[in-house]
HTML snippet that shows the backbone in 3Dmol.js (N, CA, C, O; Angstrom):
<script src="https://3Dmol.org/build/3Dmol-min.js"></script>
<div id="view" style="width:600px;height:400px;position:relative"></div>
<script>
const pdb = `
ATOM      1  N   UNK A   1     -14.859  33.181   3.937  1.00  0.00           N
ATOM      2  CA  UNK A   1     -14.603  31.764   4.046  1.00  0.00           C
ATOM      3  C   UNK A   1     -15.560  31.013   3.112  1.00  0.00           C
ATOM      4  O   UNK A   1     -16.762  31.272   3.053  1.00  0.00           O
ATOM      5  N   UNK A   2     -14.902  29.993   2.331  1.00  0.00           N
ATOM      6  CA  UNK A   2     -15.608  28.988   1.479  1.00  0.00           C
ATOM      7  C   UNK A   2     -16.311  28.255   2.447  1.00  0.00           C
ATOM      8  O   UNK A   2     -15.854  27.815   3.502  1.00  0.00           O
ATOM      9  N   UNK A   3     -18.306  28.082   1.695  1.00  0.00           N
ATOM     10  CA  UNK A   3     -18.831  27.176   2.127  1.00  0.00           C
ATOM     11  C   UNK A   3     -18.552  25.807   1.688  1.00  0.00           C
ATOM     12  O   UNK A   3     -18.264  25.476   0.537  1.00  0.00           O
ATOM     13  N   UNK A   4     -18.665  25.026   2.725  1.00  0.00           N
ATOM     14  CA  UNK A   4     -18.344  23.628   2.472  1.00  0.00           C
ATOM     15  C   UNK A   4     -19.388  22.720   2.401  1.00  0.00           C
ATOM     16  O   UNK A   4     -20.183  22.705   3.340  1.00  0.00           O
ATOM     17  N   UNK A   5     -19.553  21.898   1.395  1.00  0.00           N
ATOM     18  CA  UNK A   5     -20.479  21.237   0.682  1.00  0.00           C
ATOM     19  C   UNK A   5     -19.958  19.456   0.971  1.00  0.00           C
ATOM     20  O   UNK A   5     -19.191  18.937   0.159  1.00  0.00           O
ATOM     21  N   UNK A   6     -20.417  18.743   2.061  1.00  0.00           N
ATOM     22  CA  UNK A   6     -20.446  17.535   2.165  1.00  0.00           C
ATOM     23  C   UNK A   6     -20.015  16.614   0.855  1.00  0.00           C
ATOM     24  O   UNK A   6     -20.891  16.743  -0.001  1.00  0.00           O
ATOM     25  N   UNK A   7     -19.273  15.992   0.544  1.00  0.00           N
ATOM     26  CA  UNK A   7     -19.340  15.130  -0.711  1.00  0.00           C
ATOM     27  C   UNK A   7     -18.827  15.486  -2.071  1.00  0.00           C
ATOM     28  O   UNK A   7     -18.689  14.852  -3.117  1.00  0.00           O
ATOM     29  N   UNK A   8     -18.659  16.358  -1.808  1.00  0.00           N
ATOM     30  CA  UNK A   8     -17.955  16.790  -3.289  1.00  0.00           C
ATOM     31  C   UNK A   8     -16.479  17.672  -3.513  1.00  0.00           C
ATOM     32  O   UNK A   8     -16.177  18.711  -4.099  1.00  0.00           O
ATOM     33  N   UNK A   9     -15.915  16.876  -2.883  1.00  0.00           N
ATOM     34  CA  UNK A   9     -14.555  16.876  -2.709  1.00  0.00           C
ATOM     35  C   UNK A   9     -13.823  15.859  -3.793  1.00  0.00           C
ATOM     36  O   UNK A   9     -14.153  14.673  -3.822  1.00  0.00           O
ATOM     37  N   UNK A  10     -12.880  16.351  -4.619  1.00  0.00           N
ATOM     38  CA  UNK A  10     -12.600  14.967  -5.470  1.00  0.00           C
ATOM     39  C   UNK A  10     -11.358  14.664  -4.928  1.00  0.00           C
ATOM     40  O   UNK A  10     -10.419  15.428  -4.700  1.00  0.00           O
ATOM     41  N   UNK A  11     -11.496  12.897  -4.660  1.00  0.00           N
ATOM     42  CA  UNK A  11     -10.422  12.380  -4.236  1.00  0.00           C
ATOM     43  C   UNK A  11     -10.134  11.627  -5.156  1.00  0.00           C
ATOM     44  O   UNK A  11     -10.476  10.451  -5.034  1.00  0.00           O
ATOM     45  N   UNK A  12      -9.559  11.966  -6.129  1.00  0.00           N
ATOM     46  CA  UNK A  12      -9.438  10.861  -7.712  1.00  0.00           C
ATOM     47  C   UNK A  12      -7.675  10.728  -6.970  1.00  0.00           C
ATOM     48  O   UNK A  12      -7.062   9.661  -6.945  1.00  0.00           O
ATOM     49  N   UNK A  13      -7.179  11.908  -6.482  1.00  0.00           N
ATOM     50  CA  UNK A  13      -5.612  11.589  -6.409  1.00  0.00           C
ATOM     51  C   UNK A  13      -5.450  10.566  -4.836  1.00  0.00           C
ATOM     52  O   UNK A  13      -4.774   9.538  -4.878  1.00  0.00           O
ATOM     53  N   UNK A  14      -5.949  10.880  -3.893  1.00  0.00           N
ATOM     54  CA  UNK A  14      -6.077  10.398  -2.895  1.00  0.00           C
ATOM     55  C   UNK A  14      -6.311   8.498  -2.495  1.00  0.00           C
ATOM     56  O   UNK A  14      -5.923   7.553  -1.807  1.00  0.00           O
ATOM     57  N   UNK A  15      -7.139   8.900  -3.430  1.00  0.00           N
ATOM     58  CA  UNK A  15      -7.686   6.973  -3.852  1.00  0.00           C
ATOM     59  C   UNK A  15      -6.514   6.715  -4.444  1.00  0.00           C
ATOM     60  O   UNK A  15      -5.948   6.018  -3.602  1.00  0.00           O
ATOM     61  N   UNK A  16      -5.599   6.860  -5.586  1.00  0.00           N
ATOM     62  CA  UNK A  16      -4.380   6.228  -6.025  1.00  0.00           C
ATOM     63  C   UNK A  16      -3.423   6.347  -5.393  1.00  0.00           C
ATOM     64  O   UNK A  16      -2.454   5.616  -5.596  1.00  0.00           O
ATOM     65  N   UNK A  17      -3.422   7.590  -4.158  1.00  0.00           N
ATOM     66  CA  UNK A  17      -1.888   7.612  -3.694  1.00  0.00           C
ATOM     67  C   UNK A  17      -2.079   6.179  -2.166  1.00  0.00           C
ATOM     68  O   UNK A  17      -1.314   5.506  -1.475  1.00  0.00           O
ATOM     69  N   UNK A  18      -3.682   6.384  -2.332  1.00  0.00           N
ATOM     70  CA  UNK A  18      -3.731   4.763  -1.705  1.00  0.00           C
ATOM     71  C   UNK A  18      -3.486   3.590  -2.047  1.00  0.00           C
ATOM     72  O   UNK A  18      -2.827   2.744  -1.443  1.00  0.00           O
ATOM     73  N   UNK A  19      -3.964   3.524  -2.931  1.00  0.00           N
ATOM     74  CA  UNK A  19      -3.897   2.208  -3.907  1.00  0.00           C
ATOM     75  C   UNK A  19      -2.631   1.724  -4.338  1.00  0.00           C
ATOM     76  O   UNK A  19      -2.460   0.567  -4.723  1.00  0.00           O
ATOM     77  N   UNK A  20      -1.662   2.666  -4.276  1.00  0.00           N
ATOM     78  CA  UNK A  20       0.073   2.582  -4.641  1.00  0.00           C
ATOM     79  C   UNK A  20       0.785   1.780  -3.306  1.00  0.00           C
ATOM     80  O   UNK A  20       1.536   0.837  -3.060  1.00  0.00           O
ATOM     81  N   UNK A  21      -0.120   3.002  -2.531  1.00  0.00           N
ATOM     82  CA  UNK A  21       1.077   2.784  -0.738  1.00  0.00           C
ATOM     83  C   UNK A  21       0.238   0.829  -0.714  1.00  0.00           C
ATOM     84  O   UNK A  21       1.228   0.101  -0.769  1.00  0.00           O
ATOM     85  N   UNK A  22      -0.729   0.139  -0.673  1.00  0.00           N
ATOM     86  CA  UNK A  22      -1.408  -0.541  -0.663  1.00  0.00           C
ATOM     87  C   UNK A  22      -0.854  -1.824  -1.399  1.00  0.00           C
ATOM     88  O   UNK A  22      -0.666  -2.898  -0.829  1.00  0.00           O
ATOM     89  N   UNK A  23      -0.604  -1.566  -2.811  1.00  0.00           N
ATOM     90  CA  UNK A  23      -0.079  -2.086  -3.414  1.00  0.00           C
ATOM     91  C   UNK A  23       1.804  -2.222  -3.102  1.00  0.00           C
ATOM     92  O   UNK A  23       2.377  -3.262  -3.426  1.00  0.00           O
ATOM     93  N   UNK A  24       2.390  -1.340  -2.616  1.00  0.00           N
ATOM     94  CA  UNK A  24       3.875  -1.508  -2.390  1.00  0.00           C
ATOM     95  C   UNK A  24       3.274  -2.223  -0.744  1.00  0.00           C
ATOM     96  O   UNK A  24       3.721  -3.370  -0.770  1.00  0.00           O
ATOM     97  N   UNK A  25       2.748  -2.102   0.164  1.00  0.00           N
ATOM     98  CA  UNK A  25       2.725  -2.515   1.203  1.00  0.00           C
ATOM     99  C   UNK A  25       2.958  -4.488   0.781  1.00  0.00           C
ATOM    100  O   UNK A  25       3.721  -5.242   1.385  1.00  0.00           O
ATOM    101  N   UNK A  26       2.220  -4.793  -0.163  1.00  0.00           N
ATOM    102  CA  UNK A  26       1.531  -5.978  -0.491  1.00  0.00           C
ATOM    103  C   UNK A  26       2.561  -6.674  -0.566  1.00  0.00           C
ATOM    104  O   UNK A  26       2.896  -7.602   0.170  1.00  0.00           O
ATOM    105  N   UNK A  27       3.391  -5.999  -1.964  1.00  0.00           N
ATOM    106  CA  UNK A  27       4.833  -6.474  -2.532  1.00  0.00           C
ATOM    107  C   UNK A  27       5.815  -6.864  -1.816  1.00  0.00           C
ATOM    108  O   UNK A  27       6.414  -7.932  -1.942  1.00  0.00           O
ATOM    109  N   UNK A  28       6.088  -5.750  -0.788  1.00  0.00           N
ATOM    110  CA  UNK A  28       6.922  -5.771   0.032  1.00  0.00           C
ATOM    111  C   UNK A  28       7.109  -6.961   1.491  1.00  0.00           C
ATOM    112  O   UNK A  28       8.109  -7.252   2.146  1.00  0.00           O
ATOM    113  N   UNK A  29       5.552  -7.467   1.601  1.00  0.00           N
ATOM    114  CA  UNK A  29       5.199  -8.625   2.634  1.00  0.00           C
ATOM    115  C   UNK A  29       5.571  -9.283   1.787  1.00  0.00           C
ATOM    116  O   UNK A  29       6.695  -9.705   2.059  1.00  0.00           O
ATOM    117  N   UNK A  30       5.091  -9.737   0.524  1.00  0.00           N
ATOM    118  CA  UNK A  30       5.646 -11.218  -0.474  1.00  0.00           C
ATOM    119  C   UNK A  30       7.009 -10.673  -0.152  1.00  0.00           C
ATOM    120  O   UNK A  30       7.099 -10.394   1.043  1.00  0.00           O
ATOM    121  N   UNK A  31       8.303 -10.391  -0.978  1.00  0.00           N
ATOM    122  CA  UNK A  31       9.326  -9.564  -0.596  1.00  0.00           C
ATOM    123  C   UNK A  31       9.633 -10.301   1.003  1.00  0.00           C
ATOM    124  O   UNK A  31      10.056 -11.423   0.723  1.00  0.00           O
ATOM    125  N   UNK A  32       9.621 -10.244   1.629  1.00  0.00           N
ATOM    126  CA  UNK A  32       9.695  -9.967   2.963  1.00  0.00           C
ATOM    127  C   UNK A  32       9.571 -12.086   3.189  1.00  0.00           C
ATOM    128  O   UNK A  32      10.476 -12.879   3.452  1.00  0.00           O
ATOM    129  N   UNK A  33       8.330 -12.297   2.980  1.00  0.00           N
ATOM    130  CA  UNK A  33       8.133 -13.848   3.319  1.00  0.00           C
ATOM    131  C   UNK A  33       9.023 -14.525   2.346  1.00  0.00           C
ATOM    132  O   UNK A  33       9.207 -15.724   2.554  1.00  0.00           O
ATOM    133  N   UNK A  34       9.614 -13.986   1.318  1.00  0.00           N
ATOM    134  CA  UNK A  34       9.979 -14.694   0.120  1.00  0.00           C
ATOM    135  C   UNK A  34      11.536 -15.457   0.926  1.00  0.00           C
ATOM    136  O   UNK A  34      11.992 -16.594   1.047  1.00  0.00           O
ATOM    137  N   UNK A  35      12.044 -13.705   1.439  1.00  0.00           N
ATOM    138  CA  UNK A  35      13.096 -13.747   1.994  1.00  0.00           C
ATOM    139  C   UNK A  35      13.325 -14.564   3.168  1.00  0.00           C
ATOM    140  O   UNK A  35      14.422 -14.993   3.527  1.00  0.00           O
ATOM    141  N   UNK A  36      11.926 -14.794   3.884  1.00  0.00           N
ATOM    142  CA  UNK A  36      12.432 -15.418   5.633  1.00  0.00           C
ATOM    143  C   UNK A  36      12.022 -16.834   4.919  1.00  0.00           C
ATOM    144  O   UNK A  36      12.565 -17.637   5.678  1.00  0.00           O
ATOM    145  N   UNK A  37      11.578 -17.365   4.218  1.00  0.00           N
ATOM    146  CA  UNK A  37      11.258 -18.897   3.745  1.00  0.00           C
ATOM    147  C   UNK A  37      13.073 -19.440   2.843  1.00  0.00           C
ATOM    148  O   UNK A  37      13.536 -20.558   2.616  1.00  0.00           O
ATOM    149  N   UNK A  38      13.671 -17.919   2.539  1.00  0.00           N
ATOM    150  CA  UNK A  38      14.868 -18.806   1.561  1.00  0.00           C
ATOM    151  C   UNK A  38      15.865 -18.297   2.435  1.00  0.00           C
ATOM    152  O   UNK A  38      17.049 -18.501   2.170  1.00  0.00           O
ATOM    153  N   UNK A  39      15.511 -17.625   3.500  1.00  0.00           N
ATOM    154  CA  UNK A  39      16.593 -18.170   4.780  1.00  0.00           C
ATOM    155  C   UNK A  39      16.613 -19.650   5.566  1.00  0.00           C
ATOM    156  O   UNK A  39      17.353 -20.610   5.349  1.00  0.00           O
ATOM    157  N   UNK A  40      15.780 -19.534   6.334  1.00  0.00           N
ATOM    158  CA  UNK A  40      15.228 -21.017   6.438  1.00  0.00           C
ATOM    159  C   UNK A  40      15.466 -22.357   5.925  1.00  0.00           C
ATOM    160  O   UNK A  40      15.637 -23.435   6.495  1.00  0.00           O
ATOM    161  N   UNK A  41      15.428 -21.967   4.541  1.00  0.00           N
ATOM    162  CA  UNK A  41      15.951 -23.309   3.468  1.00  0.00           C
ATOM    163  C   UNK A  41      17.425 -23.091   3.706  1.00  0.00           C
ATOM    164  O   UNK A  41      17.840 -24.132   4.215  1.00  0.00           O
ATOM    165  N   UNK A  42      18.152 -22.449   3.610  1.00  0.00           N
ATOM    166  CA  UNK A  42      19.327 -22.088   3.420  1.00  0.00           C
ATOM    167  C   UNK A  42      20.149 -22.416   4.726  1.00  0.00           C
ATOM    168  O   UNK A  42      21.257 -22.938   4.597  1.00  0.00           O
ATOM    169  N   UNK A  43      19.531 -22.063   6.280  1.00  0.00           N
ATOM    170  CA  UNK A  43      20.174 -22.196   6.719  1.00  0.00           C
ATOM    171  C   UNK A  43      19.966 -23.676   7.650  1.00  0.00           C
ATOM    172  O   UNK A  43      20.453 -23.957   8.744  1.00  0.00           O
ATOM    173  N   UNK A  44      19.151 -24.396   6.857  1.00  0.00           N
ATOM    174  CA  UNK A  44      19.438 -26.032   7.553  1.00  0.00           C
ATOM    175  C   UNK A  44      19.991 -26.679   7.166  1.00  0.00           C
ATOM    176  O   UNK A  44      20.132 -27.775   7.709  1.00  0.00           O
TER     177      UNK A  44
END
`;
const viewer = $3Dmol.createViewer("view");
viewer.addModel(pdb, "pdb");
viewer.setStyle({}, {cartoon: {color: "spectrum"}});
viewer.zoomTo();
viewer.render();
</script>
């Protein structure tokens, strides 16, 4: 069994597959409010 060494694990992919989900999360709320504000207008 590999010894395991605290900290030196590279998360170079991990940090971006965050930064993506993070970033589509973001989009998708604008997206989302864009849509319930031009219902709203629309339906008064």
């Amino acid at each position: 069994m590999a010894d395991h060494k605290h900290g030196e694990m590279n998360t170079e992919v991990q940090e971006r597959t965050f930064e993506g989900f993070v970033r589509a999360v973001t989009w998708s709320v604008i997206v989302i409010i864009g849509v319930l504000i031009f219902m709203a207008l629309v339906n008064s």
